[in-house]
PAGU-292437 format. One record per residue (C-alpha): residue number from 1; residue in three letters; y, z negated, x negated. Coordinates in steps of 0.5 Angstrom, whole numbers, padded with zeros to 4 digits, m for minus. Layout:
residues N
PT   seq   type   north      up    east
PT   NUM    ala       Y       Z       X
...
***
This chain:
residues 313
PT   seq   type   north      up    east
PT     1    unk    0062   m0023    0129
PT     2    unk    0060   m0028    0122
PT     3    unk    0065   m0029    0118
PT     4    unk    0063   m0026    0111
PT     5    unk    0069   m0028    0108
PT     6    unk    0074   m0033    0110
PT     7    unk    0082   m0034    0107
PT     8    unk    0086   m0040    0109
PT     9    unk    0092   m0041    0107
PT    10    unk    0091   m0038    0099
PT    11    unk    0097   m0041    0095
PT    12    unk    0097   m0039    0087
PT    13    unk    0103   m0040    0082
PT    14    unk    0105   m0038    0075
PT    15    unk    0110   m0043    0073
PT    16    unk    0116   m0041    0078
PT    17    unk    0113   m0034    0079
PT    18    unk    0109   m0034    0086
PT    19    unk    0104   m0030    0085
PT    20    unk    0100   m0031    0092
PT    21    unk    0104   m0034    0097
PT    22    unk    0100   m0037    0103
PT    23    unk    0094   m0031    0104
PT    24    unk    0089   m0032    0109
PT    25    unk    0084   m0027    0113
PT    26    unk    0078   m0026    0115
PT    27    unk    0073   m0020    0114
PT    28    unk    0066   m0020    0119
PT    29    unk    0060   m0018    0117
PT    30    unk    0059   m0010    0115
PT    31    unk    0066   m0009    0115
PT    32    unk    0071   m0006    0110
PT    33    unk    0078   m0010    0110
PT    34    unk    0083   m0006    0105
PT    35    unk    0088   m0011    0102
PT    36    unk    0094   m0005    0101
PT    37    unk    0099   m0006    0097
PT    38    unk    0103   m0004    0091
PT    39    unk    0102   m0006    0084
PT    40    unk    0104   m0014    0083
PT    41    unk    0104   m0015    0090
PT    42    unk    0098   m0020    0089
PT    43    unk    0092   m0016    0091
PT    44    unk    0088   m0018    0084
PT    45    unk    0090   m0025    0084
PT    46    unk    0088   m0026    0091
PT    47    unk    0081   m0023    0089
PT    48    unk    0080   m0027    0082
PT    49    unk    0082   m0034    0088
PT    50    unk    0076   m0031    0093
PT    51    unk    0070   m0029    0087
PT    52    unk    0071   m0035    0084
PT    53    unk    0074   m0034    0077
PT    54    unk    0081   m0037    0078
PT    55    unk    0082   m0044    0083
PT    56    unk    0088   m0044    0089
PT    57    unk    0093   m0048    0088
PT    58    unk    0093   m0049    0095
PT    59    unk    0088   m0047    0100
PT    60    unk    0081   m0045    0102
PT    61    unk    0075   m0040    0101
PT    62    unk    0069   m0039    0104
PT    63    unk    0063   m0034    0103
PT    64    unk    0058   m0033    0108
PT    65    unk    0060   m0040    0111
PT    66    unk    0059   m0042    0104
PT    67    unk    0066   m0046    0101
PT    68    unk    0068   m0043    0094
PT    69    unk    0070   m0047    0088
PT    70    unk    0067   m0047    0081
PT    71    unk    0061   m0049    0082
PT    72    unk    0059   m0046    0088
PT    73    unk    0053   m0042    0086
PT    74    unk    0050   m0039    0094
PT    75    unk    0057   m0038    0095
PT    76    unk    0059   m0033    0089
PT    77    unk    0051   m0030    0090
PT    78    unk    0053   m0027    0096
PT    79    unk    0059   m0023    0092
PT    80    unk    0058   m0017    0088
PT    81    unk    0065   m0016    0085
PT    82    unk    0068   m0009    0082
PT    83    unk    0074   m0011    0077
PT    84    unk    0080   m0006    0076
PT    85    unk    0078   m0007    0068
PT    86    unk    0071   m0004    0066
PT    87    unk    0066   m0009    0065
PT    88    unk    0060   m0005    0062
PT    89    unk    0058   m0004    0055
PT    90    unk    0058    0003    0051
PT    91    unk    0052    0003    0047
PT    92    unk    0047    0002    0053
PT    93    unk    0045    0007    0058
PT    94    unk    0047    0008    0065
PT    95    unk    0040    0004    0065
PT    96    unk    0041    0000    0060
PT    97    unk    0047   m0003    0063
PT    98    unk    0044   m0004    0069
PT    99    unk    0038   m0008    0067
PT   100    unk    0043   m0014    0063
PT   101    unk    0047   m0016    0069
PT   102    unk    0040   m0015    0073
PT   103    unk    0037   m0021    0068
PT   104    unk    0043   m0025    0068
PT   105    unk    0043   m0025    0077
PT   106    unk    0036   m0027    0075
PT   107    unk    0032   m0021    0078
PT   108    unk    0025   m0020    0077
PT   109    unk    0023   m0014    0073
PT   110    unk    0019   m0010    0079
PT   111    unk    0026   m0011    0083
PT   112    unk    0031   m0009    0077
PT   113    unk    0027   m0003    0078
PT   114    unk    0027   m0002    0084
PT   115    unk    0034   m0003    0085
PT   116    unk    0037    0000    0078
PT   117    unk    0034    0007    0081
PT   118    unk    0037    0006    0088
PT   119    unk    0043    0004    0086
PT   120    unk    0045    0010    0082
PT   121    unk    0042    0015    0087
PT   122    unk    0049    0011    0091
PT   123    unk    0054    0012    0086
PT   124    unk    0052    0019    0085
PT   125    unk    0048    0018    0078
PT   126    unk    0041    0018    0079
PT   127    unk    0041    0025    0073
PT   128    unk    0045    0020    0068
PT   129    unk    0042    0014    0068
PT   130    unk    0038    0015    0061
PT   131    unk    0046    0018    0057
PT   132    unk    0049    0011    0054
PT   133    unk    0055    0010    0057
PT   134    unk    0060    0012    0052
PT   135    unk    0058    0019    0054
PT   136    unk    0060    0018    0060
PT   137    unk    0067    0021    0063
PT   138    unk    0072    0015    0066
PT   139    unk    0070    0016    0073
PT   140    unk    0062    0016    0072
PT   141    unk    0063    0009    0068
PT   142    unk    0068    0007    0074
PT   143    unk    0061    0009    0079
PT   144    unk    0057    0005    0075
PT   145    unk    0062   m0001    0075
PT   146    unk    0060    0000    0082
PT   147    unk    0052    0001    0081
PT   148    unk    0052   m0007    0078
PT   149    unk    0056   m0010    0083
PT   150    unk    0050   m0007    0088
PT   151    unk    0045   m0009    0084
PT   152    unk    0043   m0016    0086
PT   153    unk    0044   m0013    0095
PT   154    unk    0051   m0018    0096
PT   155    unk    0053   m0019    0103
PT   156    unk    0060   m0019    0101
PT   157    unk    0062   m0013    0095
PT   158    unk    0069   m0013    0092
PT   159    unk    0073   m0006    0090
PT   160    unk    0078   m0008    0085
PT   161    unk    0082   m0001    0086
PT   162    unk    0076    0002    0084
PT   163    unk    0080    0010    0083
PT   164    unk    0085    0008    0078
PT   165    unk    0086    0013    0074
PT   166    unk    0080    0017    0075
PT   167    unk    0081    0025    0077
PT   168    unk    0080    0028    0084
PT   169    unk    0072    0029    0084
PT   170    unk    0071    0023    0081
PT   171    unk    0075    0019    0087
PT   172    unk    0071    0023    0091
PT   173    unk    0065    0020    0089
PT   174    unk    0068    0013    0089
PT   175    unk    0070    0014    0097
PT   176    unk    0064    0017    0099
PT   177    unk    0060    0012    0095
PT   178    unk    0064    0006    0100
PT   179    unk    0063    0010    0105
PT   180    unk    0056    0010    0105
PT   181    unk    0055    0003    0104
PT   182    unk    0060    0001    0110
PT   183    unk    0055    0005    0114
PT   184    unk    0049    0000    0111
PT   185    unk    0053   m0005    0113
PT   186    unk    0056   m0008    0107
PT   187    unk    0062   m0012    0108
PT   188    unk    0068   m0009    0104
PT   189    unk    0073   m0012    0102
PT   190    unk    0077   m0006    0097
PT   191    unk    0084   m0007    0094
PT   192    unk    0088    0000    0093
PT   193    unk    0096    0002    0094
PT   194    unk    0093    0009    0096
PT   195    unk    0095    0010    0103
PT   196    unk    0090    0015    0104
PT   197    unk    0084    0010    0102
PT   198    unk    0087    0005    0106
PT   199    unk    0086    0010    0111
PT   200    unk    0080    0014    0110
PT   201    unk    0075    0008    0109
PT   202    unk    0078    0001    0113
PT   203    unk    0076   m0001    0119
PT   204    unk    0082   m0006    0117
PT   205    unk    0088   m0007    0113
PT   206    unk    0092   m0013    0111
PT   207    unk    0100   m0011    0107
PT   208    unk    0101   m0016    0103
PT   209    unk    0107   m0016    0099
PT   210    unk    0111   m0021    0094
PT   211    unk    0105   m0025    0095
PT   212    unk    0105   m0025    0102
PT   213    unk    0100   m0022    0108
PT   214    unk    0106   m0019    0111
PT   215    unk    0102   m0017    0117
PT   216    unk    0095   m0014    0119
PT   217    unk    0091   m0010    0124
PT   218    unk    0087   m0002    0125
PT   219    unk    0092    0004    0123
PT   220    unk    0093    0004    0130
PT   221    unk    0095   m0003    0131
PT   222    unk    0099   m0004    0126
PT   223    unk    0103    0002    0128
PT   224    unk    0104   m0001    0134
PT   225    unk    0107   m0007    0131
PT   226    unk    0112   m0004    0128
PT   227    unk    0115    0000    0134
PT   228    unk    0112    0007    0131
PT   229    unk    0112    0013    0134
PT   230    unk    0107    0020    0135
PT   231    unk    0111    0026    0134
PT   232    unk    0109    0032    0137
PT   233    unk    0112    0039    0136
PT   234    unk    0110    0045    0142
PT   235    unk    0113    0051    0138
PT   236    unk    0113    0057    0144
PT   237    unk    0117    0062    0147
PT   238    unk    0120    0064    0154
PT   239    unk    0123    0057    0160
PT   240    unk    0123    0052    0153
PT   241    unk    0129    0048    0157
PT   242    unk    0125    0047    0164
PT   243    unk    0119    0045    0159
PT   244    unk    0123    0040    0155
PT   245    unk    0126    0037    0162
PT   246    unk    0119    0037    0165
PT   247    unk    0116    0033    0159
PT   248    unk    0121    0029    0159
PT   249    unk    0119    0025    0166
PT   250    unk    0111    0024    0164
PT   251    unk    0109    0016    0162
PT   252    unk    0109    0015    0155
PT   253    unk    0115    0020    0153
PT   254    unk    0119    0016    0149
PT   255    unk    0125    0022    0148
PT   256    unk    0124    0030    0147
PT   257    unk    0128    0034    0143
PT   258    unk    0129    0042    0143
PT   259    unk    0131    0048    0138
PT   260    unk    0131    0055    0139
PT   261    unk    0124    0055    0138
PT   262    unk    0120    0049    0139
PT   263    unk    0120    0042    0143
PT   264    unk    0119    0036    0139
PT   265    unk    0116    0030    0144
PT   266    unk    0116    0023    0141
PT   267    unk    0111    0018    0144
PT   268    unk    0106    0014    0143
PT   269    unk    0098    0015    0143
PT   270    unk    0100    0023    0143
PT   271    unk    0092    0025    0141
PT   272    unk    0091    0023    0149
PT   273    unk    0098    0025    0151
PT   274    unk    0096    0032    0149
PT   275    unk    0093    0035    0154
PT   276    unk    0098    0033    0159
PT   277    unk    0104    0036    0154
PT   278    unk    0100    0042    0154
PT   279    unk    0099    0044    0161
PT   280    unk    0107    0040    0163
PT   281    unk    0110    0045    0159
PT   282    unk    0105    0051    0160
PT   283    unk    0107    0049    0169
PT   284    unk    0115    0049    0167
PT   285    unk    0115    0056    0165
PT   286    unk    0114    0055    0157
PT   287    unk    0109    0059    0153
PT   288    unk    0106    0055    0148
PT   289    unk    0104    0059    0141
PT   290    unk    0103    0052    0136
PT   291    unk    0103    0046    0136
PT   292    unk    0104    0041    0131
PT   293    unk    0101    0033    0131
PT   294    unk    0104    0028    0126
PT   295    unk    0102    0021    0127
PT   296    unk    0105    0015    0123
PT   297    unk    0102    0014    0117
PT   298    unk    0101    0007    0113
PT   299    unk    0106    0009    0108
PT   300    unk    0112    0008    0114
PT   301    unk    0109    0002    0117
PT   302    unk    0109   m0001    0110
PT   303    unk    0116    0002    0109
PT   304    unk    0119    0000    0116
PT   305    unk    0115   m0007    0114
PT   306    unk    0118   m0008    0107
PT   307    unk    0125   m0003    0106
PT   308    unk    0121    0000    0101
PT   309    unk    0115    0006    0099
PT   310    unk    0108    0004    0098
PT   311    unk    0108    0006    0091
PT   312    unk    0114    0002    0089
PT   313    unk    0114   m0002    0082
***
């Protein structure tokens, strides 16, 4: 597919600190890409270089086919950026806000109209659109951030870790909202050092830490890449010891282990493996009662990975 957006080789220093250390990547057209992290691990450094707000010292950017520097116009249209910081102003409306950054794209008024209803019907604010701002609760000002970087129909949208310190309802709405958009075939790349976003809304994740892509791939991928492995735990009664022999034969079975009361089965792809476990165990004489799937999350390929937690400082 197109490259909507396409990092090589970023470099961005602050006098003997590193802060990004050689990053590059791709994110194709209607993809949602998530740089996952932890705080300071240079997700924000490396969105400020590809929006075109601070210049690599070393390395190139490229925006559907468009080089970014200074002034690269086409380049920095096609971006619509969402920053960690909320830039909005507390005295307009909802609306109000809407409407100056929409002047500033250079749209028309018909089309700022158009869009300003749209784009709040997206973030879930369509009934707030005429209470200013400084009205707003943190998570509804967080969604209007949200409403201005669609408002112009970028190719690319940039999510600065978009739920910080917003409570649970609100963050639902977020995650909602980027799904939505991921569906209408807006590429994403969205910043976050919460696993389960990660999880939840990329087609793909990049780690980085200390200023490094230490590594990238689908969930699945990059599990496989560290050598992590499905457990599934058979809870049951009656011949467990035959059951856990018998299992322990079947192609993909890495090591079976056995207690008084269930067998646990370490394997890879055990979603697809079950139904085998099942009737293997079933034929050996178990009774099975339970059973309990735990697949490797993001969190333990980033601590296999770096030798620390994902939210680590």
């Amino acid at each position: 597919m197109t490259a909507a957006l396409k990092v090589d080789g970023l470099v961005r220093r602050f006098g003997d600190l590193v802060a990004v250390d050689g990053v590059s990547f791709a994110v194709s057209e209607g993809e949602t890409y998530g740089l996952l992290g932890p705080n300071g691990a240079g997700k924000t450094t490396t969105i400020s270089m590809i929006s075109g707000l601070l210049s690599p010292d070393a390395g190139s950017v490229q925006v559907m086919g468009e080089k970014m520097d200074a002034g690269s116009r086409k380049a920095k249209s096609a971006i619509g950026l969402v920053p960690q910081e909320l830039a909005l102003y507390p005295d307009l409306t909802g609306e109000e806000n809407l409407h100056f950054f929409g002047r500033l794209y250079g749209m028309d008024r018909a089309e700022l109209s158009r869009r300003t209803s749209e784009v709040l019907e997206v973030v879930g604010l369509a009934a707030r659109g005429d209470d200013k701002v400084s009205e707003y609760s943190g998570g509804m000002k967080r969604r209007l951030n949200i409403a201005v970087g669609l408002l112009h129909r970028p190719r690319l949208l940039i999510l600065d870790e978009p739920t910080v310190g917003v409570d649970p309802q609100s963050r639902n709405s977020i995650l909602e909202a980027v799904e939505v958009l991921s569906g209408e075939g807006i590429s994403v790349l969205y910043t976050t050092h919460y696993m389960e976003e990660a999880e939840r809304l990329c087609d793909r994740v990049g780690i980085i830490d200390e200023g490094r892509l230490v590594a990238e791939g689908t969930r699945r991928e990059l599990v496989a890449q560290v050598g992590q492995l499905d457990r599934v735990v058979l809870r049951g009664k009656d011949d467990m010891d035959a059951a856990a022999a018998a299992l322990a034969t079947l192609p993909g079975v890495v090591e079976v282990g056995r207690s008084d009361r269930d067998v646990t089965v370490l394997a890879r792809d055990a979603s697809e493996l079950l139904p085998a476990l099942m009737s293997t165990a079933t034929s050996a004489g178990m009774s099975v009662t339970g059973v309990e799937v735990e697949e490797p999350d993001l969190e333990a390929v980033f601590l296999h990975l770096t030798g620390k937690a994902l939210r680590d400082r």
